[in-house]
N, C-alpha and C positions, 0 to 999 in steps of 0.2 A: 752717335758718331757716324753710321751709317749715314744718316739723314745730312750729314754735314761734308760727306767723301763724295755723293750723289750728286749734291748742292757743286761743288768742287769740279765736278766730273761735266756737267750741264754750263758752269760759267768758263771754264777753259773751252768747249768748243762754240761757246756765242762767241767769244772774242775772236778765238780763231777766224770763227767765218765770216767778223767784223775787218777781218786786215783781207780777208780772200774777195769779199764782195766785192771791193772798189779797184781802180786800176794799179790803184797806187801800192797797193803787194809788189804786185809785178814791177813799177817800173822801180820799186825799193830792191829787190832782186836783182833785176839786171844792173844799178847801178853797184851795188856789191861788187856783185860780180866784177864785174868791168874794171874796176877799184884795183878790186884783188891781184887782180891780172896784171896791170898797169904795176904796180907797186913789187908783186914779186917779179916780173919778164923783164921792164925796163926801169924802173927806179932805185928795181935793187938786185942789180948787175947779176943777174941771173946767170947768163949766159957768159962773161967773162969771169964769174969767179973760176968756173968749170969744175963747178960742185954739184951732184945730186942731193941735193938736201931741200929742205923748204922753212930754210932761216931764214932768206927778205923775204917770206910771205907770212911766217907770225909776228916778224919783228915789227912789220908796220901795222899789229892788227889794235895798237893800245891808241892809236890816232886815227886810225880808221873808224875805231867805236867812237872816239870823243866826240865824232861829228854823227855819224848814223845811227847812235843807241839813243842819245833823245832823241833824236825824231822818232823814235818806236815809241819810245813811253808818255812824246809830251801828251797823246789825247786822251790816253789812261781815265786818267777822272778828272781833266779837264775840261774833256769834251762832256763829261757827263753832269759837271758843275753849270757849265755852260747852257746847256738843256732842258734842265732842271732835273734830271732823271735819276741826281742823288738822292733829291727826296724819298723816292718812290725806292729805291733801293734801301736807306735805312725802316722803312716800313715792312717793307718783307722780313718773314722769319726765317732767315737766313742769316748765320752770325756775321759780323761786320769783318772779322778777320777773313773767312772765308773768301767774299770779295778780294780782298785785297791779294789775298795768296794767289787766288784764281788770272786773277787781270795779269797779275807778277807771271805765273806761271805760263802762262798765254804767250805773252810776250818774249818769254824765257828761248819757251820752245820754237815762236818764228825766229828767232836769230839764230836757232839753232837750225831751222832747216837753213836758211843761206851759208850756213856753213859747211853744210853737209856738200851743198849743192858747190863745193869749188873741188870736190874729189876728184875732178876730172886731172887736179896739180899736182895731186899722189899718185894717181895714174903715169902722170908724165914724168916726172923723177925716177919713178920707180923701170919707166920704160929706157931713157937714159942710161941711169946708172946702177948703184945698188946701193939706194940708199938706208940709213938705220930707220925701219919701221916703227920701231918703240919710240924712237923719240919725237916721230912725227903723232905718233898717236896721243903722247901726253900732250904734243903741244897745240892740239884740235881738241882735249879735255881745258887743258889751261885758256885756252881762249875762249870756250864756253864759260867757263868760271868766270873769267873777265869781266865778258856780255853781261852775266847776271850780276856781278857788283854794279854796275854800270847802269844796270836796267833798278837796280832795288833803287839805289839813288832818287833816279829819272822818273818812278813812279812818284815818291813823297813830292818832289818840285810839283811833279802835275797836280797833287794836290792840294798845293800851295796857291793855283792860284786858276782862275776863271780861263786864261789867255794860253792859247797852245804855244806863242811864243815866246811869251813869258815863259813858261814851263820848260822850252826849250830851251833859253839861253843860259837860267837857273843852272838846271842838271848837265849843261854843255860846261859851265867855270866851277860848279864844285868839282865834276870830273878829272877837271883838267889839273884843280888844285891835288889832288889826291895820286892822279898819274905825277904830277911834278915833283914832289916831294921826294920822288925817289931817285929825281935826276943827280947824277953825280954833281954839277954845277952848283945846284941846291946843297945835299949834301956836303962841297968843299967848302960855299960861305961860311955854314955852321961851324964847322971843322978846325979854324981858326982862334973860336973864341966858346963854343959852347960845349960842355961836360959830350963825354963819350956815349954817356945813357941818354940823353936826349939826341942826340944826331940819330942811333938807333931805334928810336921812337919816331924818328920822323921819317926813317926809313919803312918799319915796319907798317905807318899805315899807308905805305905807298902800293897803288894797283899796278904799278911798273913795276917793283922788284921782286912782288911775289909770285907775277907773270912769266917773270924771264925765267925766274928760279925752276918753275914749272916748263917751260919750252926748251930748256936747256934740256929736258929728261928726264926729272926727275920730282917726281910726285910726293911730296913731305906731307904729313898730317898738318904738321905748321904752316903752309900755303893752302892747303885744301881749310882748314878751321878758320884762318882768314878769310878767305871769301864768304864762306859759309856764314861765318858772325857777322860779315858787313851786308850781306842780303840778311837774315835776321834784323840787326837793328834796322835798318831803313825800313823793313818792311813793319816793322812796330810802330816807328814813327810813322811812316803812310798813315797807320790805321789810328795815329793819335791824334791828328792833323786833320783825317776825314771827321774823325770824330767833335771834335772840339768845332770845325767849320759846317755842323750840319745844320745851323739855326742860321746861318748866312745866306 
């Protein structure tokens, strides 16, 4: 087990310092950034609600990821299909899950620093007004939560397929399908004509509703075991996907 947390500990800082080496960290950072700013200052009337809080800045963060979390994940093991250097990775005695968790977790964590790094928003609320800290704090947990549904997805597409763009557009419309289903619109079509247990079945595997659920304040085991389960299986299916495609 050591052998395998070591293994763990050595492929999270390769990847790491596969998104640090190139420019392209950075200029994925600043456009974050920039995003974020734009979206909570002026898109979503910051300044005219005349509320300290930082609800237009999580409320656009479920389409903010639709578009910037694959691009993190599509080169995952894309680019390593592409290379060949999958081979060379099922040959090492290094379990094949391992990989997988590692790249996932790599990944996890650069989105999590762009997150970290829009603190300057909490700052400014907080200098503003007075605003509730707890709920801003869940809803910087729930948005990482997000990420990492988001990202378990974006991993398996990448290794679905040779092309980072393919990989991309993949994990960009399952996403999207998964955020939609919890749109209310969605939900009133059903509402109409299908049973009460399935409308709530289409709600619950929605990453909309279990996000807001969470940004709203408040932290349920049931929102947290959802994400947690949907990173889980994708990250299973990643590793069944690599597996079955390693004679490709």
């Amino acid at each position: 087990m050591s052998f395998a947390i070591n293994s763990l500990i050595i492929i999270i800082r390769r990847e790491l310092y596969g998104y640090f080496a190139t420019p392209l960290a950075y200029i994925f950072l600043v456009i974050f950034l920039m995003l974020t700013g734009i979206f909570t200052f002026y898109l979503g009337n910051f300044y005219e609600r005349g509320q300290a809080d930082l609800l237009s800045f999580f409320s656009y963060h479920p389409w903010l990821y639709l578009i910037l979390v694959p691009a993190i994940a599509m080169r995952l093991w894309a680019e390593e299909r592409k290379s060949g250097t999958v081979e060379l990775i099922m040959t090492l005695p290094v379990p094949l899950w391992v990989w997988v968790v590692g790249k996932f977790l790599a990944a996890w964590l650069f989105a999590g620093i762009n997150l970290l790094l829009t603190f300057p928003m909490w700052l400014t609320v907080n200098y503003l007004g007075e605003p509730d800290n707890g709920v801003i704090v869940t809803g910087y947990v729930g948005s990482w939560l997000l990420a990492g549904g988001f990202l378990a997805v974006g991993c398996c597409m990448s290794a679905l397929s040779k092309s980072q763009v393919i990989a991309f557009i993949l994990s960009l419309v399952l996403c999207f399908l998964f955020t939609l289903s919890g749109f209310p619109m969605v939900l009133d079509f059903f509402s109409g004509w299908a049973p009460q247990w399935l409308i709530d079945a289409i709600a619950e595997v929605s990453f909309l509703t279990h996000f807001q659920s969470i940004s709203k304040g408040v932290i349920s085991l049931q929102d947290c075991l959802y994400f947690i389960s949907m990173i889980v299986v994708w990250l299973v299916a990643n590793t069944i996907v690599i597996d079955m495609k390693k004679a490709e």
